[in-house]
N, C-alpha and C positions, 0 to 999 in steps of 0.2 A: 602716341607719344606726344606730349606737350612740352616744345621746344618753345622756349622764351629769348629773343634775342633784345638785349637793350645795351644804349651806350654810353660813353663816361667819359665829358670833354668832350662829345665828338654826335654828330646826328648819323643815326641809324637810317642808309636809304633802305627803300626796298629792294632794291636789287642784291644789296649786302645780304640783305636779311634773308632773300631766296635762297642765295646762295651760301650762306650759313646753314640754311637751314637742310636744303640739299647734302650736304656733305656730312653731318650731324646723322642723319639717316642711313649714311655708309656703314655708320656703326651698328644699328639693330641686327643685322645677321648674328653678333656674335653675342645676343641677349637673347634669352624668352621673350622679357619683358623689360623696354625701356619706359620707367614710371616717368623723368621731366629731366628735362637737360636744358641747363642755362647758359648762353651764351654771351658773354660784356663783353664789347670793343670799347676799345681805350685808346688816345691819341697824349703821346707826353711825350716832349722832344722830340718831336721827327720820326718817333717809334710809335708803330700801328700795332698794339696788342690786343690780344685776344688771349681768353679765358674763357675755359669752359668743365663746365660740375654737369657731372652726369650719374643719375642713379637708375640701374638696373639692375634687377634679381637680387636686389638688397644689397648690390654693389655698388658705392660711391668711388668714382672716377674723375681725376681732376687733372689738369693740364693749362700750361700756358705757354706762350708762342710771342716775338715780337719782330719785326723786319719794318722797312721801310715800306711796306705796301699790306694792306689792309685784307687781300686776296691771298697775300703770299701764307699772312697769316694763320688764317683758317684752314690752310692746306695742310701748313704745319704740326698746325695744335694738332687736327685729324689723324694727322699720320702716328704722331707720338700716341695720342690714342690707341690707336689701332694695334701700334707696334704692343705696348703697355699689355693690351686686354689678350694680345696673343698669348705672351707671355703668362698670362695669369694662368687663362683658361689651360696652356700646355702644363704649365705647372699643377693646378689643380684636378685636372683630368690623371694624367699623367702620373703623377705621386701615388695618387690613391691605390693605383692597382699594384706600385711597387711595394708598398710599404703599409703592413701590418699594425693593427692598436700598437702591440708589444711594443716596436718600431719608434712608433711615432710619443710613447708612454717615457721612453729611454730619453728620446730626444728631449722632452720637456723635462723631466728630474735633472740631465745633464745642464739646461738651462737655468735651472733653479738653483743650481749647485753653482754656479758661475757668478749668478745674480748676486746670491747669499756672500757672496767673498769679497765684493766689488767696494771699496770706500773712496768717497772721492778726496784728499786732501784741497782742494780747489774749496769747499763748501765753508771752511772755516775764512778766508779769506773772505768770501762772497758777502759772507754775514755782515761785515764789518760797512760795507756800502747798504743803504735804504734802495732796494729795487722799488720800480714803480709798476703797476699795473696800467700799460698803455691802449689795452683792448680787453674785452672777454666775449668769451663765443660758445654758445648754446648750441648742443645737437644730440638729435635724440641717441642711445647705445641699442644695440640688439644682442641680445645672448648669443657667444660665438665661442668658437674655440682657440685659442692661443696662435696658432697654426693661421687658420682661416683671417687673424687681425693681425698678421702678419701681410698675408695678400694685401688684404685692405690697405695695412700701411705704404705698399711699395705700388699700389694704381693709384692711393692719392700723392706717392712722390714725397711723404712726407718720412720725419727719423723717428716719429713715435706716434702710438695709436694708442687712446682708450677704451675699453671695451668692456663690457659686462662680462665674464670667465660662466659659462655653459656651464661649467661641472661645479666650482666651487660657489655659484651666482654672487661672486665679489666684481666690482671695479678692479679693472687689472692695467698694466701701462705695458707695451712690449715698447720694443725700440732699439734702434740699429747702434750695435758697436764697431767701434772705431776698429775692428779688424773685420769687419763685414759679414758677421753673425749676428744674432739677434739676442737680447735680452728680453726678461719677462718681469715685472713689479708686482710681487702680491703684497696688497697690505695687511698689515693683521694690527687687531683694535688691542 
């Protein structure tokens, strides 16, 4: 595994970096294979944070953690890891053997059916402000299932995921509704 530890404001001792790198490796049990996990410590007001991107079994995993101490951090972020990938893997394991294509076939038409109905009145407003584009951010997609970038979305902690659609090979968007089910974006040209 190639564990990269670098820092931000702040000098990376070695001792940090051991011990980052030490507890970064707590996490391999619950991979085949962990491909590179990045670690940035950051120091901004007083607050010792830590951030760490972790890809295994073509799973991206992200986490951040901040405290008054720089140790307490990286305990943190780990644990929330930890907790996170349980999660996943309980989920993932766990589903499969409950639940049928049929099943799982239902689930997705039912989300499409949701999707399809959703209009934002908010959007007409929005237009009328020039948004700015304050970043952009490049990452490769893998052909996956609706379902599975759904996982994805909730190890990297984020409210939506883009992904390449396995069945349809479109770009597709999922992402968390405001009553804590999941939506699905298919585009059609």
């Amino acid at each position: 595994m190639l564990i990269t530890v670098k820092g931000k404001n702040v000098e990376v001792t070695d001792a940090l970096k051991r011990y980052a790198e030490k507890k970064i490796q707590k996490l391999e049990k619950y991979f085949g294979e962990i491909k590179e996990a990045q670690v940035t410590q950051s120091v901004q007001r007083n607050w010792h944070i830590v951030e760490v991107m972790l890809e295994g079994d073509g799973v991206l995993l992200r986490g951040e953690e901040r405290t008054d101490d720089m140790y307490a951090s990286i305990d943190q972020v780990v644990d929330k890891l930890e907790r996170r990938v349980k999660k996943f893997k309980g989920k993932h394991y766990g589903r499969a053997a409950e639940e049928g294509p049929r099943e799982r076939q239902a689930q997705r038409e039912q989300m499409l059916a949701e999707v399809a109905g959703v209009e934002s009145p908010e959007l007409a407003a929005e237009e009328e402000l020039a948004p700015e584009i304050v970043r952009t951010k490049r990452f490769p997609i893998k052909p996956m299932a609706p379902e599975e970038a759904a996982n994805q979305m909730e190890l990297l902690h984020h409210d939506f995921f883009v992904f390449l659609n396995q069945d349809t090979e479109a770009v597709n968007v999922v992402y968390r509704r405001k009553d804590g089910n999941y939506g699905l974006i298919e585009p059609e040209a």
